[in-house]
Steps between C-alpha positions, in 0.01 A plus 500: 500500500166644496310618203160579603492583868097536690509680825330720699542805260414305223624257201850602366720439167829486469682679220849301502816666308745266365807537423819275402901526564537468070326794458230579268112558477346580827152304617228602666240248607130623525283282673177524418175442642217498212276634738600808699412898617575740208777633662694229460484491156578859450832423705604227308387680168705829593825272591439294179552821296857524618584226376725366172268192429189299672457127502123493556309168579221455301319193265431648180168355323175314571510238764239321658683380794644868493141612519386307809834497697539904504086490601641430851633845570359711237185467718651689809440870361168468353359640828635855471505568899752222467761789386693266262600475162611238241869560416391814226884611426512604123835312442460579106478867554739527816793621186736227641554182253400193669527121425171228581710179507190303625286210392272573213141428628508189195811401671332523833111338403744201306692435886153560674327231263829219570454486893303272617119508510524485829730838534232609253192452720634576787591823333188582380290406828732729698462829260158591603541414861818701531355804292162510712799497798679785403183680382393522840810538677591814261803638659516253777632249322838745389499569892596100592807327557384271215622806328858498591768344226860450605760337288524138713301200403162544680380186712250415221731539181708214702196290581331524195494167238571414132166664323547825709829521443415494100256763550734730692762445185208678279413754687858604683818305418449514117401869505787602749741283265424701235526800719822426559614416175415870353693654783817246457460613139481846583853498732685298162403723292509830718793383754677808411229752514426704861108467463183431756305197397185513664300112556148592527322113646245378736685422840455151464744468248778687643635240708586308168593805343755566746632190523605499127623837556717376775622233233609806295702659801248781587467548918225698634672867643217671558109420589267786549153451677178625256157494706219326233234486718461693807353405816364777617299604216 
């Protein structure tokens, strides 16, 4: 199933409504691009209002690793012909209670610090190359097929060895665990309740996050194309 779709008209997201034969909360997945046109974010932020309760990504205090890792995108809109915006949603002021279930940046800089040095340098050599990258692609680099998520295994997920697969747990499998457990929490303790749970997270966790909501029964019964960056602008 595809997330984020690139084509000709542009790069797409996915908002996927979930449902399950027990009954109980609604869930709509948002996935997000950090980087996108304002208009996307005004979509998402108007939709997010309707909602009962929001189950936003987000590390909460200092990180390091944090620091440098987010430096890769947050680059893209500093050239303002690029169009694009960091995500700039005001989840705390959007009147909808909301849950961060994700790593603490301690939590995250302790994981960062246990890989292994070479995860580490490799990491580190690859920030400023990357960032200089999208820096001077801009919105090029949100118009690729590099951009595209779907929920199967990708050829390099399956390829890729021990130390990589320790520093994918950090950065996605731990945080979409934890993801996960919130909304499980959420459907125990709410199972009886006709509400909209909204999951606010970068696309590249959604394929995890799905799959534990699959665990929990939920189907996809709806997916609605949002445009985040347009082609022809």
């Amino acid at each position: 199933m595809q997330i984020v779709e690139n084509s000709i008209v542009g790069t797409r997201s996915a908002v996927l409504r979930l449902t399950r034969r027990a009954g109980g909360p609604e869930i709509v997945v948002y996935p997000m691009l950090h980087v996108a046109e304002p208009q996307f974010y005004r979509e998402v932020e108007a939709r997010l209002r309707a909602s009962d309760l929001l189950v936003v990504e987000g590390i909460t205090g200092e990180s390091t690793a944090v620091e440098g890792l987010t430096m890769t995108y947050r680059v893209m809109p500093a050239a303002a012909e690029s169009g694009l915006v960091e995500d700039d949603i005001p989840y705390g002021d959007l009147g909808v209670p909301f849950l961060t279930p994700d790593l603490t940046g301690a939590e995250f800089q302790q994981g960062f610090q246990e890989l292994p040095w070479q995860t580490k340098a490799l990491t580190w050599a690859a920030v400023p190359a990357v960032s200089i990258g999208h820096f001077l692609a801009g919105r090029r680099a949100l118009l690729s097929r590099n951009i595209e998520v779907n929920d199967l295994p990708t050829r390099q997920e399956e390829l890729r060895g021990e130390q990589w697969d320790r520093f994918v747990d950090l950065i996605l499998d731990r945080r979409d665990g934890r993801a996960v457990e919130a909304l499980a929490a959420v459907v125990r303790e709410r199972g009886d309740e006709d509400i909209e749970v909204a999951v606010v997270y970068g696309a590249a966790h959604v394929p995890g996050i799905l799959r534990g909501l699959y665990k929990l029964g939920y189907r996809v019964v709806e997916a609605e194309w949002l445009m985040a960056v347009n082609a022809t602008e």
